[in-house]
C-alpha positions as CSV (number, residue, x, y, z in Angstrom):
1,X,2.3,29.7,-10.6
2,X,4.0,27.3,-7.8
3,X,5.9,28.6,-5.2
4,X,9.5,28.1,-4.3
5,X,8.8,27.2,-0.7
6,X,6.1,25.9,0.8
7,X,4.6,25.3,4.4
8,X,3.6,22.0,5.0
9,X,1.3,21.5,8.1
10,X,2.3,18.7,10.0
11,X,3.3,17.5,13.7
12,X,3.9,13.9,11.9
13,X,8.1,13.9,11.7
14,X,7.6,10.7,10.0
15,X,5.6,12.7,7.1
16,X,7.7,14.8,7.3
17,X,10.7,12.8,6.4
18,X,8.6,10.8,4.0
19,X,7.5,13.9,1.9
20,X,11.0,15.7,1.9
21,X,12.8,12.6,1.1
22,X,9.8,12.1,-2.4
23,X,9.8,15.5,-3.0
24,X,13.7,15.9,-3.4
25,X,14.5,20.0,-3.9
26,X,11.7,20.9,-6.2
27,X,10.5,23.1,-3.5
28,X,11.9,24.7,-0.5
29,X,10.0,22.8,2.8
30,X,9.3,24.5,5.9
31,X,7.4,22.0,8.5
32,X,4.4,23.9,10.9
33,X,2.7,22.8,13.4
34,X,-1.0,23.9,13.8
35,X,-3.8,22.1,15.8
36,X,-6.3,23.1,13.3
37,X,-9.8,22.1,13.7
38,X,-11.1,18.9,11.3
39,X,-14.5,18.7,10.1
40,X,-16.8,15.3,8.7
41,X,-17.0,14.7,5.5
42,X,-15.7,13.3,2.2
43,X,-11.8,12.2,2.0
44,X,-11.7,16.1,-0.7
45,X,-13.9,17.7,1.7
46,X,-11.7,17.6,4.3
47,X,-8.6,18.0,2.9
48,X,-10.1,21.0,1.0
49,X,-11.4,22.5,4.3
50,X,-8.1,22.2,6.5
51,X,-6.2,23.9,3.8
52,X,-8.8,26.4,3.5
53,X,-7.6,27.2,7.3
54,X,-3.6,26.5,7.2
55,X,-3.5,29.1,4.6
56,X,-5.0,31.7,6.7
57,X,-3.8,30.7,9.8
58,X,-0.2,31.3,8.3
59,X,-0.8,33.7,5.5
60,X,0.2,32.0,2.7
61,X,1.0,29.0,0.8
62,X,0.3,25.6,2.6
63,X,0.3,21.9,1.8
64,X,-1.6,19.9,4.0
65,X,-2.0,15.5,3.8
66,X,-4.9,14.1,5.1
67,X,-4.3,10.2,5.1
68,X,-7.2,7.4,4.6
69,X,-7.2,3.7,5.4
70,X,-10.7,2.5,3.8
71,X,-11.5,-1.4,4.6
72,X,-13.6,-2.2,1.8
73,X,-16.2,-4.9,3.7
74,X,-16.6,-1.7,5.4
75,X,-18.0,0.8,2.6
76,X,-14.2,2.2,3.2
77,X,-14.7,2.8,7.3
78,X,-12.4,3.9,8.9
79,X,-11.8,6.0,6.4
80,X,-10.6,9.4,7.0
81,X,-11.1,9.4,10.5
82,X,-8.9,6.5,11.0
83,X,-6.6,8.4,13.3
84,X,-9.4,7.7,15.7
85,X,-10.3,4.1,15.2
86,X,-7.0,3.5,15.4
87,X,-6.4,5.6,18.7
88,X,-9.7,3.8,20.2
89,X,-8.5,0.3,18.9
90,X,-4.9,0.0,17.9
91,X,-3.8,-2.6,15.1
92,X,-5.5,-5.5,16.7
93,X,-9.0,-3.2,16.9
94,X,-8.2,-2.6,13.5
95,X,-7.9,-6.2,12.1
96,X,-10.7,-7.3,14.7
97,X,-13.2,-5.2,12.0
98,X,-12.8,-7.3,9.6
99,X,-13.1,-10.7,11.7
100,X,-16.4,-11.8,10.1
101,X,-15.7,-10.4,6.8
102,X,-13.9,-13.0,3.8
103,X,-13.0,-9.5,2.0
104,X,-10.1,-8.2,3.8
105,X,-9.1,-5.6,1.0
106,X,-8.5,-2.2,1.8
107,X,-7.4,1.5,0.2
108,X,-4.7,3.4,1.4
109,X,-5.4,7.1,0.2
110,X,-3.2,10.2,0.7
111,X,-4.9,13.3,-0.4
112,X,-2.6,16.6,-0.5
113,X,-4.3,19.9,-0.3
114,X,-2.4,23.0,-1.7
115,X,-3.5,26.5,-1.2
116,X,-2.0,29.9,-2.6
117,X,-3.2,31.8,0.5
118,X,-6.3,33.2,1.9
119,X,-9.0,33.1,-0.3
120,X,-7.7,31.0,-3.2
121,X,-9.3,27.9,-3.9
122,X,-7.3,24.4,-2.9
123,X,-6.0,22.1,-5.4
124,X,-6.1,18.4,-4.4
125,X,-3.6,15.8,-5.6
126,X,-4.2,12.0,-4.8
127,X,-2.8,9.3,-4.3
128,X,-4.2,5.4,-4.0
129,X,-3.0,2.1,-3.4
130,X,-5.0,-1.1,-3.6
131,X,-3.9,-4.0,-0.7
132,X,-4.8,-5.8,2.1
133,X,-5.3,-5.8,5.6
134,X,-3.0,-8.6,7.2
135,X,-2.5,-9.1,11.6
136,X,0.2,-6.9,12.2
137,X,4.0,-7.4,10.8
138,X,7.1,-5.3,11.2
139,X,7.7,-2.1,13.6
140,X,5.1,-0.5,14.6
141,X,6.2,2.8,14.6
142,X,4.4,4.7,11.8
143,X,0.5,4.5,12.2
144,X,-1.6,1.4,10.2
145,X,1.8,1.0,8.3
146,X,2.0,-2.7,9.8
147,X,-1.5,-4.1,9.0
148,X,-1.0,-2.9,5.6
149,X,0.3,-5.3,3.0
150,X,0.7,-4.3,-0.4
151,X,2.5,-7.4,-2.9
152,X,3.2,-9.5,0.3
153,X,4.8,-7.4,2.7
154,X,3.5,-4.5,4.6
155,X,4.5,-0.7,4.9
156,X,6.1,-1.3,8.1
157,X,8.1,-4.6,6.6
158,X,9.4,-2.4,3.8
159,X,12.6,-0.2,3.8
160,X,11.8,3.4,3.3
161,X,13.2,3.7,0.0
162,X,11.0,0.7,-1.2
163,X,7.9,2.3,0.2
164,X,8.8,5.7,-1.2
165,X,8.1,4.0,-4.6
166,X,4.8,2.8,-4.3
167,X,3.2,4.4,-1.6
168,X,-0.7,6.2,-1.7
169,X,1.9,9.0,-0.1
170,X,4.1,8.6,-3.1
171,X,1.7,8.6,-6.2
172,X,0.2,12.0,-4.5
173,X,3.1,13.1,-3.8
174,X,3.9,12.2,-7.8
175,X,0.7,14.6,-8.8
176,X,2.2,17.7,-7.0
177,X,5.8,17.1,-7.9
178,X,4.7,17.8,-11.5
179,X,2.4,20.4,-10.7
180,X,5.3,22.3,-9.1
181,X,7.4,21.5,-11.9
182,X,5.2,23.1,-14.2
183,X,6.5,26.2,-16.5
């Protein structure tokens, strides 16, 4: 059965804003902090394992995102650990990769991770959205969100609302929302 309120795991106020404002008052929000440690693996394997640990570390039910950019010259590098490339590299670095490459496609992929509590199994909701990667446009303010394009403009170039429609974020978000809304 879904809960009525749910912590959500995140320093990110911009994820925050962006989940809240998709997920409307289905459920009751409450934002967390926790550094929690991340291991290597699959995109699922990840998300899976950090909710594992939310949901202990706080007791009960917890949503975590794990968020993906996956260059597709690149096998989908930097995948989830792009956090890190882009840390090491910044959006330049980032579009630098895929200087001798013609195929400049890429993934975006939000994974959400729910968890009753300790001991319960996670459910994973996903969420992907086919584009390119383009030299950066619009404020850089939220992550990869500028060397993103999607339909000729890029995350950052779009207005919240607009991205909040077709987002990876969105279409996972999309999979829980009826999950929660389920009888």
């Amino acid at each position: 059965m879904a809960p009525k309120q749910l912590n959500f795991i995140t320093g990110n106020k911009n994820k925050l804003t962006e989940v809240k404002a998709i997920l409307g008052n289905v459920v009751d929000l409450q934002s967390q902090s926790l550094d929690l440690v991340e291991i290597q693996g699959t995109i699922e394997e990840i998300s899976a394992d950090k909710c594992r640990r939310a949901a202990e570390a706080v007791n009960g039910p917890v949503i975590v995102e794990d968020t993906c950019l996956c260059f597709n010259a690149l096998k989908e590098l930097p995948g989830p650990y792009i956090k890190w490339f882009l840390e090491a590299l910044g959006l330049k670095g980032l579009n630098d990769l895929l200087a001798g490459f013609p195929d400049k496609s890429a993934q975006a992929i939000c994974t959400f991770a729910y968890c009753e509590g300790p001991g319960h199994e996670p459910i994973i909701f996903q969420g992907r959205t086919d584009g390119q990667i383009v030299p950066a446009r619009g404020p850089a303010n939220f992550g990869w969100d500028p060397i993103f394009e999607y339909e000729g403009k890029t995350y950052a170039e779009m207005d919240k609302v607009e991205k909040n429609k077709i987002s990876h974020r969105f279409l996972a978000l999309e999979k829980l929302k009826t999950w929660l809304q389920e009888p």
